[in-house]
C-alpha positions as CSV (number, residue, x, y, z in Angstrom):
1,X,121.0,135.4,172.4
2,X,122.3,132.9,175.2
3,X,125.5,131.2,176.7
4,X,124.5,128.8,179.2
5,X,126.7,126.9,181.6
6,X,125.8,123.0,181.1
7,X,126.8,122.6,184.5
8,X,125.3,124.9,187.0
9,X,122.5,125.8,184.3
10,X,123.0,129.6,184.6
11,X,121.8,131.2,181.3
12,X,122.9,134.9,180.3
13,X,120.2,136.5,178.2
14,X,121.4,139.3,176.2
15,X,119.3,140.9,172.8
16,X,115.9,142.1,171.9
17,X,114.4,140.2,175.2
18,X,112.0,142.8,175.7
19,X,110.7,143.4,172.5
20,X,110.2,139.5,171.6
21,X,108.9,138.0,174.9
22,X,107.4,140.8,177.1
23,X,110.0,140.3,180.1
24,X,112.3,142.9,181.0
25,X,115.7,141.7,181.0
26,X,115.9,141.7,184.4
27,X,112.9,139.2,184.8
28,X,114.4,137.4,182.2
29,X,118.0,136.3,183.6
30,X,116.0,134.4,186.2
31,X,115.4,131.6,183.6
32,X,117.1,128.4,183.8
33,X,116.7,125.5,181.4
34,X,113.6,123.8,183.0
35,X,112.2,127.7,183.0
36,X,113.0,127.7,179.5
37,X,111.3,124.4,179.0
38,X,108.1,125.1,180.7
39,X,107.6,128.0,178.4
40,X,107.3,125.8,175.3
41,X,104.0,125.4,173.9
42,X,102.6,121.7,175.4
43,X,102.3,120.4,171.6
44,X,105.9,121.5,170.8
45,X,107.8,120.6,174.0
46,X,108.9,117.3,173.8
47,X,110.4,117.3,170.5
48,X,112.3,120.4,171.8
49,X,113.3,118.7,175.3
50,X,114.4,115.3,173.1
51,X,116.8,117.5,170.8
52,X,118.0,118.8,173.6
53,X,119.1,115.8,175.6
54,X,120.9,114.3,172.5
55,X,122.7,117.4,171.6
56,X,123.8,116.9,176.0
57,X,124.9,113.8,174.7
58,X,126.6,114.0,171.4
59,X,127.3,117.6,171.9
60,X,127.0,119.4,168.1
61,X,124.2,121.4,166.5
62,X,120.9,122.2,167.9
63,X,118.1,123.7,165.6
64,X,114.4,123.3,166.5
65,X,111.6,125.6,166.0
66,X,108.7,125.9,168.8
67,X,106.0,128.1,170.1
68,X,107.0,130.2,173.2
69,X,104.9,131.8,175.7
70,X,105.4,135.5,176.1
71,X,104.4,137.5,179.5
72,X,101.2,138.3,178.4
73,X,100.2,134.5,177.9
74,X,100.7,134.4,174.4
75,X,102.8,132.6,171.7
76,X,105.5,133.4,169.4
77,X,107.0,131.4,166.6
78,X,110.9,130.7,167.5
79,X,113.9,129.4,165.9
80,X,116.5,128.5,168.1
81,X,119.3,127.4,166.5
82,X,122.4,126.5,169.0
83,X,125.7,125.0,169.8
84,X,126.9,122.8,172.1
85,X,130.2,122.8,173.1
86,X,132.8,120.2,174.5
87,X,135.8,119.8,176.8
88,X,138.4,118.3,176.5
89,X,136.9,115.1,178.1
90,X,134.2,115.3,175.4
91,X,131.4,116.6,178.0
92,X,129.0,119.3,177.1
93,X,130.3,122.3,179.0
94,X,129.0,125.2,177.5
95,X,126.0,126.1,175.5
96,X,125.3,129.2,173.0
97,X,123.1,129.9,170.7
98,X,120.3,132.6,169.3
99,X,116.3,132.8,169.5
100,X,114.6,134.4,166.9
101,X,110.8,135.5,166.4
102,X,109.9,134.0,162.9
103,X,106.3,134.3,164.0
104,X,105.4,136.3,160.6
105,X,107.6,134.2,158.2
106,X,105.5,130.9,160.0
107,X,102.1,132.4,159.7
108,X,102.7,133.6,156.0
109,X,104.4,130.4,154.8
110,X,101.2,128.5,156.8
111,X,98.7,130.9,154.3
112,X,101.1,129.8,151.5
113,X,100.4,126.4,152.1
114,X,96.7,127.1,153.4
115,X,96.4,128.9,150.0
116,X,98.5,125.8,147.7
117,X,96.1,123.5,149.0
118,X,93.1,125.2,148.5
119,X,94.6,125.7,144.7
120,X,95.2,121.9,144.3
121,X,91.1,121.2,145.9
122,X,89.6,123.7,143.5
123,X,91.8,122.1,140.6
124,X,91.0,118.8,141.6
125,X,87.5,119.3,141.1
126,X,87.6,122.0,138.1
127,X,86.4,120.8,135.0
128,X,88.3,122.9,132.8
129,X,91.5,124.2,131.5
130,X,92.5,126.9,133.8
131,X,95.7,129.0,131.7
132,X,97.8,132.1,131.8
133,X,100.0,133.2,128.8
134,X,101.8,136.4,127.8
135,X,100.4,138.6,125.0
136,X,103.1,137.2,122.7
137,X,101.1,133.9,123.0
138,X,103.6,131.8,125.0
139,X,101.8,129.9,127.9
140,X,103.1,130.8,131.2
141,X,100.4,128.4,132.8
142,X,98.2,125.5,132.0
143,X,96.7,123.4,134.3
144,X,93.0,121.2,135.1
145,X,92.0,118.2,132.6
146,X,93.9,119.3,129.9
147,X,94.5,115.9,129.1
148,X,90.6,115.3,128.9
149,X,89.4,117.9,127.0
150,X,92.5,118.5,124.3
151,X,94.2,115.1,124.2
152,X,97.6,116.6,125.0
153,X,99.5,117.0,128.6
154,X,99.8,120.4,130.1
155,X,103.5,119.9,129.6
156,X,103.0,119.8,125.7
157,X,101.8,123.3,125.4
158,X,104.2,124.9,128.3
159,X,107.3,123.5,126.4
160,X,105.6,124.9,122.9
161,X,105.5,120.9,122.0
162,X,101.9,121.9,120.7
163,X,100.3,125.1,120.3
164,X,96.6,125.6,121.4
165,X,95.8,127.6,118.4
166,X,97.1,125.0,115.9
167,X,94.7,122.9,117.7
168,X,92.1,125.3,116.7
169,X,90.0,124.3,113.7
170,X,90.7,125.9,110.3
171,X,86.9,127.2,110.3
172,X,87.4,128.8,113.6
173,X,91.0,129.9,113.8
174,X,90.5,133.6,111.6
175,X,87.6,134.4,114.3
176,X,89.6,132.9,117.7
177,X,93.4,135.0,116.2
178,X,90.6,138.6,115.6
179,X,89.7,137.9,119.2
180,X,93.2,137.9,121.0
181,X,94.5,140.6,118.9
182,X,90.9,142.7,120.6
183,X,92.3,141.4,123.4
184,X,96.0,142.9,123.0
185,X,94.8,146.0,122.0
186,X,92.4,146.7,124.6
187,X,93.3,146.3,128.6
188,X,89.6,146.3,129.4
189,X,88.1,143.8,127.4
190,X,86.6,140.8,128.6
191,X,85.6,137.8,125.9
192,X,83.8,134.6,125.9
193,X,83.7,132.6,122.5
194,X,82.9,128.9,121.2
195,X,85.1,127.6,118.9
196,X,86.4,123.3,117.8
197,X,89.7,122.3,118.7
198,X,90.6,118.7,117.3
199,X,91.3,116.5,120.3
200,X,94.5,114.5,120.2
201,X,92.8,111.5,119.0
202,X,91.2,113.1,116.3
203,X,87.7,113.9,117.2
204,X,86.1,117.2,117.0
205,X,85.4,119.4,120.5
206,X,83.3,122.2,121.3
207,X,84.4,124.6,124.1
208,X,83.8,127.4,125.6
209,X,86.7,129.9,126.8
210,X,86.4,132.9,129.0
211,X,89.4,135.2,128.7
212,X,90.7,138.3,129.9
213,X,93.5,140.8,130.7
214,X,95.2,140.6,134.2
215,X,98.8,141.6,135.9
216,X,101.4,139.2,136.2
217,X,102.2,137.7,139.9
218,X,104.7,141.1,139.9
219,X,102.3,143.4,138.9
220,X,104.3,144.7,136.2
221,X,103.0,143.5,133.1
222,X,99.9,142.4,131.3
223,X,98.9,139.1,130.6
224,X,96.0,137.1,129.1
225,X,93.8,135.0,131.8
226,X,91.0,132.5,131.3
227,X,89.3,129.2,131.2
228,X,88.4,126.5,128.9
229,X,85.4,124.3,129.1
230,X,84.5,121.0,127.3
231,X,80.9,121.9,125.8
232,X,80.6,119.4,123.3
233,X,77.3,117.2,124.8
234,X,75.6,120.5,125.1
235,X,76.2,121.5,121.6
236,X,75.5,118.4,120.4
237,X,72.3,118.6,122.4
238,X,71.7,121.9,120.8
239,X,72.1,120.8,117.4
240,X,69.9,117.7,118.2
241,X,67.3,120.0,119.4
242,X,67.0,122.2,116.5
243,X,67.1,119.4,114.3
244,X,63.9,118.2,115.6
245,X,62.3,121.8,116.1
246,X,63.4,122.2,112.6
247,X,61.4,119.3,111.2
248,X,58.3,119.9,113.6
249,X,58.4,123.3,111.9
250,X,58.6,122.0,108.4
251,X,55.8,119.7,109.5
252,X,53.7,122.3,110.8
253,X,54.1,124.2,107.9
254,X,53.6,121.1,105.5
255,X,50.0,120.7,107.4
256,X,48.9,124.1,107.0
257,X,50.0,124.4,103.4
258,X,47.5,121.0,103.1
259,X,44.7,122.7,105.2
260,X,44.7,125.6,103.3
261,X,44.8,123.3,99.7
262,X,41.9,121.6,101.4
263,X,40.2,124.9,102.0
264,X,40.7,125.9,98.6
265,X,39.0,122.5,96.7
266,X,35.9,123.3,99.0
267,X,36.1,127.0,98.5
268,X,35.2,125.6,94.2
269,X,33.0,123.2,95.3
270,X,30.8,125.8,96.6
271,X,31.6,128.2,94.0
272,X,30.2,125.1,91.3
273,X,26.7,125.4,92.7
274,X,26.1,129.1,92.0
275,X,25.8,131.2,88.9
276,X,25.6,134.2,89.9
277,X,28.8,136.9,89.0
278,X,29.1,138.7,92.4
279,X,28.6,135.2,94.5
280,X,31.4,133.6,92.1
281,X,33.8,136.5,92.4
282,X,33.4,136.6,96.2
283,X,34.1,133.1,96.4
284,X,37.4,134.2,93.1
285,X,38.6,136.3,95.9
286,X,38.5,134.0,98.9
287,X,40.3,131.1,97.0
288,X,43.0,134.0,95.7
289,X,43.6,134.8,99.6
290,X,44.1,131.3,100.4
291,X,46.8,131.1,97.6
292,X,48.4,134.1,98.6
293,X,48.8,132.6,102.6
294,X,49.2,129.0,100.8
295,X,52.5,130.3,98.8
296,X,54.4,131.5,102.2
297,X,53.9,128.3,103.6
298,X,54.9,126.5,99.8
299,X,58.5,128.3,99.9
300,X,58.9,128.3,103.8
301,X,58.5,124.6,103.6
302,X,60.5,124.2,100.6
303,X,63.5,126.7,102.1
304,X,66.3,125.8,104.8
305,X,65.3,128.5,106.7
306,X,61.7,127.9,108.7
307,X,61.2,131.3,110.0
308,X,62.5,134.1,107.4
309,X,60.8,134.1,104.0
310,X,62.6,135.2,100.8
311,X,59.5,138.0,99.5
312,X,60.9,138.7,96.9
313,X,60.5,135.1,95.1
314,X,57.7,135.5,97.4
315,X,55.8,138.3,95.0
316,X,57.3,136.8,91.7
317,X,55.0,133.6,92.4
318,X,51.6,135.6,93.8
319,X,51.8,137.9,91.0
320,X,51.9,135.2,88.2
321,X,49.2,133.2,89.7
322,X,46.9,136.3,90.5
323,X,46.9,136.5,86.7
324,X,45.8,132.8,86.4
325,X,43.1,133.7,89.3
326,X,41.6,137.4,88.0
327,X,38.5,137.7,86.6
328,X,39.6,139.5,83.3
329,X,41.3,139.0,80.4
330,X,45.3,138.9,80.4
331,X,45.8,142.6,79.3
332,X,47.2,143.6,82.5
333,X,50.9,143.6,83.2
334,X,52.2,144.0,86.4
335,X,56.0,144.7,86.9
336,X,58.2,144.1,90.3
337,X,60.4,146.7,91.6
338,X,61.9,144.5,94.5
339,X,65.4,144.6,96.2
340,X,66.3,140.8,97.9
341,X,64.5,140.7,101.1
342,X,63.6,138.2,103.8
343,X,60.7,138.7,106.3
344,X,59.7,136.9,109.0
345,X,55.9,135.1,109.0
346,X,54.3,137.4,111.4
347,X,55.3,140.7,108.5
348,X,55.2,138.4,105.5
349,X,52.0,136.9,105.7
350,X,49.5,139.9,106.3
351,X,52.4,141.9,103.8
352,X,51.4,139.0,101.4
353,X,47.5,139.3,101.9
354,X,47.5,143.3,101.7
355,X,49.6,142.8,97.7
356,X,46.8,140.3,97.0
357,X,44.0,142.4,98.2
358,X,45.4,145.9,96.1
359,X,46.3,143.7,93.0
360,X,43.5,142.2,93.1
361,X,41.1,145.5,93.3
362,X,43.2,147.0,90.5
363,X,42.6,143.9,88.3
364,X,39.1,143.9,89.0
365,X,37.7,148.2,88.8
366,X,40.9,150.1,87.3
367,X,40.6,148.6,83.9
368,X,37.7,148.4,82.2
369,X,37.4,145.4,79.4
370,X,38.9,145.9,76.6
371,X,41.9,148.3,77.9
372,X,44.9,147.8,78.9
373,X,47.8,148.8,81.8
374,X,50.3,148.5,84.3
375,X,50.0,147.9,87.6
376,X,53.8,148.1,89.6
377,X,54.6,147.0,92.7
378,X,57.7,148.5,94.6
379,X,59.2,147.1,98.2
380,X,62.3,148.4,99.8
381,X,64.2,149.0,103.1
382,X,64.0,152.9,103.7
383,X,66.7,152.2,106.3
384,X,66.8,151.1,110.0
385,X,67.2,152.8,113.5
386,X,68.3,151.1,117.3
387,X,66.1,149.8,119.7
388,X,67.0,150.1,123.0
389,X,65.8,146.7,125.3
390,X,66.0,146.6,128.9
391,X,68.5,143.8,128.9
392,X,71.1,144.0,131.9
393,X,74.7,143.1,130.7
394,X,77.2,143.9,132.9
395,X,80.3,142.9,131.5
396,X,82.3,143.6,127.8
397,X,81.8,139.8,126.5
398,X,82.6,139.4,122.2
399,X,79.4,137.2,121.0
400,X,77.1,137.8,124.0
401,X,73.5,139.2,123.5
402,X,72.9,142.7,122.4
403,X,71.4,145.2,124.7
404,X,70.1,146.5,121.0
405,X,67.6,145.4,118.4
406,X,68.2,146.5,114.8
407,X,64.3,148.0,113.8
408,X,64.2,147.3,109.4
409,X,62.2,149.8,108.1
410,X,60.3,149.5,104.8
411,X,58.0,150.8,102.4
412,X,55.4,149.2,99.5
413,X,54.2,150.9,96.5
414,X,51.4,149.7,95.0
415,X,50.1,151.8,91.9
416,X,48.4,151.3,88.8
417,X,47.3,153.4,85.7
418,X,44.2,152.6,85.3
419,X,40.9,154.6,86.3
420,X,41.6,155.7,89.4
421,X,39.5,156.4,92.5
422,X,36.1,158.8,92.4
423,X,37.0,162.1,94.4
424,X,35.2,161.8,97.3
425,X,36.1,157.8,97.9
426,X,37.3,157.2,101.0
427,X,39.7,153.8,101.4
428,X,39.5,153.9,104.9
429,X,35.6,153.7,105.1
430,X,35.1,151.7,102.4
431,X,32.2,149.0,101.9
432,X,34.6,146.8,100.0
433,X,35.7,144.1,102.0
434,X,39.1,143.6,100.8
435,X,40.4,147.5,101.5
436,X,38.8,146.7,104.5
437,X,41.4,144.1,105.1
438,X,44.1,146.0,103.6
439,X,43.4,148.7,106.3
440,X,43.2,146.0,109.0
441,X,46.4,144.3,108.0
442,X,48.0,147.9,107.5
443,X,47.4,148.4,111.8
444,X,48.4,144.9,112.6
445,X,51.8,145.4,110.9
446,X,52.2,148.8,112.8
447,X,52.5,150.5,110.0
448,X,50.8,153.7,108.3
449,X,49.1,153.5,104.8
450,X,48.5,156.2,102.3
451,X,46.8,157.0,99.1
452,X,47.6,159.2,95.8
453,X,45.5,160.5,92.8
454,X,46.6,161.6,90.0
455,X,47.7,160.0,86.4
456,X,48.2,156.6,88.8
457,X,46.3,155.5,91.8
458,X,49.4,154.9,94.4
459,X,49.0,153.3,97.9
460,X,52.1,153.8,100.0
461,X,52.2,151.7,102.7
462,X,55.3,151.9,105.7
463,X,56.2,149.3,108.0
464,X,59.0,148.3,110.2
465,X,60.4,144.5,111.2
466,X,62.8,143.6,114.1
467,X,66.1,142.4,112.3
């Protein structure tokens, strides 16, 4: 505090003198005005000195706040905020007034603005919808190019004008409601999901929101967090892009299924210049591989989806065809046992080959001319087991990648009741070219193969497929 006399210039200093400048008291009552003055900070000095003389003028209120030098050379903030007092011939006589250090309210209220306009750059140049709203789904914040990306102003969806998930397609809204109620009900939980909004003109938008639990600015309760991006060009770019992979696949496909019908004409253009039975049944059996690889590609070109194959319509076209193809008379029935399953090429085509090869075999040794029989096949999925894969993911996110891969295991039957096998024929050493295959195939699949005697000749063969 101080009470100056305006006309010899004598200052009494009283208060927290030591604590705020570093002078003793007694150093201190040695300071007149121009003292005082010299002490300001060079920057702040003259708008202090020029409140000054007009408050000697006018007489009145004197506020100003300035940077002060302390004993030890540094600066504290001040606010000085005094009085100037007149006589009775209107002449300042008498001064008083109080200095006070507001050197932490003026750094923290510099960070504030420091930190406000480091907010408004980032926002400037976020591409997104940056939002904060309480687990009851009212919008405490919205803010970024909300404007852009929904259509509506930022104002619309604080004053509950328009609510974001109304905006939410029909298709998507089930799926983006099960996520905020995950949300709610666990504190942990981090999400990321792509959903369409309808943009206030009407269009359809893809984006792409990250969104999680925080506290309020108080601490004391939980909110919801996150951002909103505009991803429709790269969805559209996606769909673009599978468009044409899908059509380059259906065109691969197409080709192959043409090579292999062009393999197949030459395979009985050969087979027309020999007569001879085994020559003619070694070139029977070529063309009835061809059609059983030739069919895969038939439906895979014919389905929607490129790289999983329906086997079960799968087996109900090879098996009606092998009959067409065998080299006996139509005596022979052979009955599916098949559950719906889809395969992917690299298990259905060499699955497809190894039915071909057994039917086939049975067709041609387990019934002799003139008898008759059954020859069954039986596929199912004995169950499945986790994979673990070495994939880092550090963070709970709803519709990111699995660190797991679902393993489909299976089994095929094959049997027949026809003549069966000699006792000491072994399958796995056989001369025959087409259990040679079977075995083959059988190790390319992974898988284990076995065989049974008795009243039927059974092959069991197990295999697994990555879901």
């Amino acid at each position: 505090m101080y009470d100056c006399d305006a006309g010899s210039g004598k200052i009494d200093w009283a208060g927290a003198i030591l604590q705020i400048t570093g002078y003793s008291p007694e150093e201190f009552k040695h300071l007149d005005p121009e003292g005082w003055l010299a002490n300001i900070h060079e920057e702040d000095r003259e708008k202090a000195s020029e409140t000054h003389e007009r408050c000697m003028k006018t007489g009145g209120n004197y506020f100003e706040e300035y940077r002060f030098r302390k004993k030890d050379g540094s600066y504290f903030h001040a606010e000085d905020n005094g009085f100037y007092l007149l006589d009775e011939n209107n002449r300042v006589h008498r001064i008083v007034g109080v200095i006070k250090d507001i050197t932490e309210v003026k750094l923290s209220s510099e960070k504030l603005k420091e930190s406000e306009e480091r907010y408004r750059s980032f926002m400037k140049n976020f591409r997104g919808i940056a939002f904060q709203e309480g687990l009851d789904s009212v919008p405490i914040l919205v803010d970024g190019i909300v404007k852009e990306i929904a259509g509506y102003r930022a104002e619309d969806f604080i004053s509950g004008k328009v609510d974001w998930d109304r905006i939410v397609l029909p298709e998507d809204r089930e799926r983006f409601l099960e996520h905020r109620k995950k949300l709610i009900n666990d504190p942990l939980l981090l999400i990321e999901h792509e959903y369409r909004i309808r943009h206030g003109n009407g269009r359809i938008k893809w984006v792409r929101e990250i969104i999680q639990n925080v506290s309020d600015t108080a601490g004391r309760k939980r909110i919801l967090q996150g951002s909103i991006y505009d991803i429709t060009k790269q969805k559209e770019a996606e769909e673009s892009l599978t468009k044409v992979e899908e059509i380059r696949k259906r065109e691969i496909h197409h080709r192959i299924k043409n090579n292999l019908q062009v393999i197949f004409s030459l395979l009985e253009l050969q087979a027309e210049r020999f007569d001879d039975k085994e020559v003619l049944e070694a070139f029977q059996e070529s063309k009835s591989r061809v059609i059983a690889m030739a069919i895969i590609y038939e439906e895979l070109y014919q389905s929607k989806n490129n790289e999983m194959l329906n086997f079960s319509a799968y087996l109900q076209k090879l098996t009606s065809l092998l009959h067409s193809y065998a080299v006996r008379e139509d005596d022979v029935d052979i009955e599916l046992d098949t559950e719906e399953t889809f395969l992917g090429m690299d298990t259905a085509v060499p699955l497809g080959i190894i039915i071909n090869e057994l039917v086939t075999n049975s067709l041609k040794h387990a019934f002799p001319p003139g008898t008759g029989g059954e020859i069954r096949i039986q596929l199912r999925r004995t169950g499945e087991h986790d994979e673990k894969k070495n994939i880092n993911n550090g963070i709970n996110m709803i519709g990111s990648k699995s660190s797991v891969n679902k393993i489909n295991q299976y089994s095929l039957i094959v049997s027949d009741n026809g003549l069966g096998f000699p006792e000491n024929f072994d399958f796995r050493n056989s001369r025959s070219l087409g259990l040679q295959l079977v075995n083959v195939l059988v190790e390319q699949l992974e898988g284990t193969i076995e065989l049974e005697r008795g009243t039927e000749t059974v092959f069991k063969i197990f295999f697994k497929e990555n879901d």
